[in-house]
Phi, psi and omega in degrees: 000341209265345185290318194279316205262338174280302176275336183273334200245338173261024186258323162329284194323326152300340200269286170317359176257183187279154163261199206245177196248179193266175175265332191269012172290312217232144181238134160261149181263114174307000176260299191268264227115006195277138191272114176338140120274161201276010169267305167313312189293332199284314194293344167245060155048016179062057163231119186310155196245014170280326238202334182060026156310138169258121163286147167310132170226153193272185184270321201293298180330314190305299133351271190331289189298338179304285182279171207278129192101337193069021181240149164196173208257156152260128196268151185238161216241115152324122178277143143332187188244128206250124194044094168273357177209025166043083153272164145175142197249230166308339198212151175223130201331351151291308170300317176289342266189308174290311190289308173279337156323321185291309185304325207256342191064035155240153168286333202187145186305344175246125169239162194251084213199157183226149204214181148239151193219099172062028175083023191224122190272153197239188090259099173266111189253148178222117161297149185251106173273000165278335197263081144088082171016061145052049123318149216249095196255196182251001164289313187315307175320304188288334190298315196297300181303291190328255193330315186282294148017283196287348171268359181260337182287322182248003197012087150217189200271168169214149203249132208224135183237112180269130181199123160184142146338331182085190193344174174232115179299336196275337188235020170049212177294343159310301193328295195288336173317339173302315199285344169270320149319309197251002162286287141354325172279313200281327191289302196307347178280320207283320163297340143289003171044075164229156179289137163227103198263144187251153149231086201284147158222199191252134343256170182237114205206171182072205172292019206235312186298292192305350156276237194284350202264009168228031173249054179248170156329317204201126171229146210237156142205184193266158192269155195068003108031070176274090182264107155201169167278319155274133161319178175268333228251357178247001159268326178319288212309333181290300227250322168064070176189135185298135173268183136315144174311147210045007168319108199075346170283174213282321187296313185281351211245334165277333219268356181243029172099004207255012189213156187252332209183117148285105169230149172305154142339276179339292203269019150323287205336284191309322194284315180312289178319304192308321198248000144253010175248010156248336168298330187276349186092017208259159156294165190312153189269147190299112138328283164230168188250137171305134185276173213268121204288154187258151189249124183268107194273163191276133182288126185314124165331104187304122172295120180231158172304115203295334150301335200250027186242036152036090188316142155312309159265020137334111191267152191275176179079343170270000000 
């Protein structure tokens, strides 16, 4: 017995059981319950394709689909003073900074980058809400100063895609000195009469809402969209009254003025391209390219004999 129960059954047991399947294979939709696979989902921009719920997507992923090619340049951002006021809580504030560094494979809540989008050069900054909820630190401050610089340098628009949390608490009043900073970034974009387009996503919420993301030209956002300074669920407790359906989100928030556009994911690109080549003043972007006509070559003159050739002034019948 001890031979069939030691060797017999668990070599059954191997040749016949399942294997097991990896876990990052399958995405569940927090909204619908549908279960993903993670190629569909990567190919529709992390959007559900049951439910159309928009999922987080990181700014590099974002990128890729923005620009023509999925290539683009990255601007690089002055690093900061690093733990300027030795916080700490459960953890201190270099180890919390290391631990999303690790998750996320970025150095910092914002990236930065310049391009073309339909043959239209761009500068785009985009926050990352996995890395300590895209909190608004004083790197986040320079990514801003940065990117408006290099769009005034290079005098294009520049399209800033917001997700964050508000202040980054670890850095204190240093946090909040960003909003009058990168409010100061956009007035040099607005004296250089360059376009500065916001695209909020979910969520945009605090001092990042009470700033730059709501000094744009044109704000655009993705749908269902949670945009407020205060929560919904800390204006109840304060005011002690059921808020409306949909309170604060991008449909209630257009339909009472404060957004220019709800637009899908999918049809960013385009909505983009379209409204910064008419804020610059440019013509409508090429659609497509035509190929290139194929060239035919001409068959060479057949070689005849100088006897066998028929004078030209030759009558006829002689």
């Amino acid at each position: 017995m001890n031979w069939i129960s030691n060797y017999v059954r668990p070599r059954i047991n191997s040749i016949f059981s399942r294997r097991e399947v990896p876990e990052n294979l399958w995405t569940k939709c927090s909204e619908c319950g549908t279960m993903l696979f993670h190629r569909e989902l990567a190919e529709n921009l992390n959007v559900c394709t049951s439910c159309d719920h928009h999922m987080a997507i990181t700014p590099r992923d974002r990128f890729k689909a923005l620009f023509d090619g999925g290539t683009f340049v990255e601007v690089s951002v002055p690093a900061p003073t690093t733990d300027p006021l030795h916080f700490r809580d459960q953890k201190k504030y270099p180890d919390r900074m290391k631990a999303a560094q690790k998750q996320t494979g970025e150095k910092e809540a914002m990236l930065v980058a310049e391009g073309e989008i339909g043959r239209t050069p761009i500068v785009a900054a985009g926050q990352d809400f996995s890395f300590m909820g895209g909190s608004m630190g004083m790197y986040v401050g320079n990514a801003i100063i940065a990117a408006a610089e290099r769009a005034v340098e290079k005098k294009c628009p520049l399209v800033l895609f917001s997700a964050a949390g508000g202040a980054r608490m670890q850095e204190g009043i240093l946090s909040l000195m960003q909003m009058p900073r990168t409010t100061v970034a956009v007035e040099m974009l607005k004296e250089a009469n360059l376009p500065y387009i916001v695209v909020l996503t979910h969520p945009t919420t605090g001092g990042v809402t009470a700033s730059y993301a709501m000094l744009g030209d044109v704000h655009i956002s993705e749908p269902n969209a949670l945009i407020c300074f205060a929560g919904p669920r800390v204006i109840e407790q304060t005011i002690r009254e059921k808020l409306p359906e949909g309170f604060q989100r991008a449909e209630y928030l257009l339909d009472h003025g404060m957004l220019d556009r709800v637009t899908h994911r999918m049809q960013m690109r385009d909505e983009l391209i379209t409204i910064c080549r008419m804020l610059m003043g440019l013509p409508p972007a090429v659609a497509g390219d035509l190929p290139a006509p194929e060239t035919v070559e001409a068959d060479p003159p057949a070689e005849t004999d100088e006897g066998d050739a028929p004078a030209k002034d030759a009558e006829p019948g002689a």
